[in-house]
C-alpha positions as CSV (number, residue, x, y, z in Angstrom):
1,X,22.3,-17.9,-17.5
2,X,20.3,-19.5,-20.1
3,X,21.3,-19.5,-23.9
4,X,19.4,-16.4,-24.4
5,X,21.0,-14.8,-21.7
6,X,17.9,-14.7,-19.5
7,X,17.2,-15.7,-16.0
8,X,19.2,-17.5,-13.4
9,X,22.0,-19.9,-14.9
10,X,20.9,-23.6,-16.2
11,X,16.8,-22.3,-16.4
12,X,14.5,-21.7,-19.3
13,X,12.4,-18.8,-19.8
14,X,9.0,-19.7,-18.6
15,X,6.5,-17.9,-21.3
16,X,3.6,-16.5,-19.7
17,X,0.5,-16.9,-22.1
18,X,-0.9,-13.3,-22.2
19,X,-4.4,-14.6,-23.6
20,X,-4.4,-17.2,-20.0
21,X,-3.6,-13.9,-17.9
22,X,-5.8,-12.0,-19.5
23,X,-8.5,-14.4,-18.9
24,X,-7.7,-15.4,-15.2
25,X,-7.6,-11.4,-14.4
26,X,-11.0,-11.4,-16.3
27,X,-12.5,-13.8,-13.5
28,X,-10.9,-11.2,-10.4
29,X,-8.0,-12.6,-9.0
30,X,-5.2,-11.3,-7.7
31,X,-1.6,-11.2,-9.3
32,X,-0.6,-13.9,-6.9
33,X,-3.4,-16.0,-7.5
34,X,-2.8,-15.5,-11.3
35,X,0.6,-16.5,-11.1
36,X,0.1,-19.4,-8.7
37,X,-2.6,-20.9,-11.5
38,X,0.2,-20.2,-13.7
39,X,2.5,-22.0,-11.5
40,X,5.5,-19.7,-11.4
41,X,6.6,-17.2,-7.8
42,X,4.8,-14.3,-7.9
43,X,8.2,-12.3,-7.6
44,X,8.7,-13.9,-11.1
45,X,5.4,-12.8,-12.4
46,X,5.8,-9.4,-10.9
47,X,9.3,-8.7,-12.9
48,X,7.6,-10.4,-15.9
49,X,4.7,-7.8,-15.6
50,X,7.6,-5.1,-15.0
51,X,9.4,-6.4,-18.7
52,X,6.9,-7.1,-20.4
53,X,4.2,-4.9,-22.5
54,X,2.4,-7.8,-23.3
55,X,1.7,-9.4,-19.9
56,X,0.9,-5.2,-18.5
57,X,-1.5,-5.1,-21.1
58,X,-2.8,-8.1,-20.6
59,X,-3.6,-7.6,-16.9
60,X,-5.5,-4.1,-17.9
61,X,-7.8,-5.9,-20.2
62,X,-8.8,-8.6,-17.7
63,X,-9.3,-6.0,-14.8
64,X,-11.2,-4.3,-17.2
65,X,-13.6,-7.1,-18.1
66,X,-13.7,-8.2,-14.8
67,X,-14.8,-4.3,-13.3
68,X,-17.2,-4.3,-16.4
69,X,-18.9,-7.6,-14.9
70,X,-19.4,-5.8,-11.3
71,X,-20.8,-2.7,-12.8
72,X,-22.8,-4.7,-14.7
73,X,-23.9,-6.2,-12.2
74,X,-24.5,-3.5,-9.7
75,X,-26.6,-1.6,-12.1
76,X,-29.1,-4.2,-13.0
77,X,-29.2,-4.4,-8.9
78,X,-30.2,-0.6,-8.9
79,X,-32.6,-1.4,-11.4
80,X,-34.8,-4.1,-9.6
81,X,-35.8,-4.9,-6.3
82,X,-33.1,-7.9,-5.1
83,X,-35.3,-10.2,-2.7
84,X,-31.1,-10.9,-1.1
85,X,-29.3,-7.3,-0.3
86,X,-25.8,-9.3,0.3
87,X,-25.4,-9.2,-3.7
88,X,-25.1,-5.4,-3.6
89,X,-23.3,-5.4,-0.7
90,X,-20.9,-8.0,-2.4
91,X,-20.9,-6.0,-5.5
92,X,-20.0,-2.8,-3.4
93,X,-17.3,-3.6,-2.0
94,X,-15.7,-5.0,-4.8
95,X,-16.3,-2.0,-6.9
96,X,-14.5,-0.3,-4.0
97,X,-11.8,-3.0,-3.5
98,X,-10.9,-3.9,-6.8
99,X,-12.5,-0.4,-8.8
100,X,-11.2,2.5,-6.9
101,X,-14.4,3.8,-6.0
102,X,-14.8,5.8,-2.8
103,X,-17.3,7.0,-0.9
104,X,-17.4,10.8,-0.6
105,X,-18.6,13.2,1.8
106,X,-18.7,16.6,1.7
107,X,-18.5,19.2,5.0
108,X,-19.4,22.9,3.7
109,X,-18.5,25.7,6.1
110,X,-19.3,28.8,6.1
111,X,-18.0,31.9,8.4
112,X,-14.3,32.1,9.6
113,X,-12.4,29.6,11.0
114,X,-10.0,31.8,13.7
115,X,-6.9,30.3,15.0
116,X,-5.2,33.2,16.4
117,X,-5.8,31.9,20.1
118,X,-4.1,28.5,19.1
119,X,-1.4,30.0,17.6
120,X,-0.7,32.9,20.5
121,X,-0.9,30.1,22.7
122,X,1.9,28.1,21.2
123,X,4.0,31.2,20.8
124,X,3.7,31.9,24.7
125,X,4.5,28.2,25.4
126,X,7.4,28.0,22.6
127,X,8.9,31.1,24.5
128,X,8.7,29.8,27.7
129,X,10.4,27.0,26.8
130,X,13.4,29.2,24.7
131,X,13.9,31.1,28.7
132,X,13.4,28.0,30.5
133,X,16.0,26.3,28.1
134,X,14.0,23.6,26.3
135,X,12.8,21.6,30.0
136,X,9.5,22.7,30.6
């Protein structure tokens, strides 16, 4: 291990700049693209991430600047007629990709939804099955 007692024997801590990751998650990549451009493995940056507060924190703040961007985006889109639909497209699916946001669609139904034949019909076939001894 390293004098402070960190990482494998015979390395140095590598400290991650929190401002840098904040800013590279700002511009949408991915945490192995942010730690590539930081040049460590991105099983390093993941147990960084894990242990540190800073680096967590860090990561929020960027996604959030970069979301802010696409919403941004997406609403001036709503707002005016785009000549090119493939920015809203682009700007859907990341908001869906990156954002969390989902489609929804909702089935109403009304009435009564009767199983009883389904399940009569697996009770008959379960107890042929008991008498037959499990083969049919």
């Amino acid at each position: 291990m390293d004098v402070a007692g960190n990482g494998k024997p015979g390395r140095k801590k590598i400290e991650l700049d929190s401002v840098e990751v904040e800013c590279l998650a700002a511009e949408g990549l991915a945490e192995y693209q942010i730690a590539a451009r930081l040049g460590v493995h991105p099983d390093t940056f993941a147990a960084r991430k894990k242990d540190e507060e800073a680096i967590r924190d860090a990561l929020k703040r960027g996604r959030r600047r970069a979301h802010g961007t696409i919403a941004n985006a997406i609403f001036e889109a709503a707002r005016k007629v785009v000549d090119d639909p493939r920015y809203s497209t682009i700007a859907i699916w990341y908001s869906k990709a990156q954002m969390g946001w989902k489609d929804r669609t909702v089935i109403e139904h009304e009435g009564e939804v009767n199983v009883g034949g389904v399940r009569d019909r697996l009770a008959e076939k379960l107890a042929r099955r008991a008498v037959a001894g499990g083969d049919s």
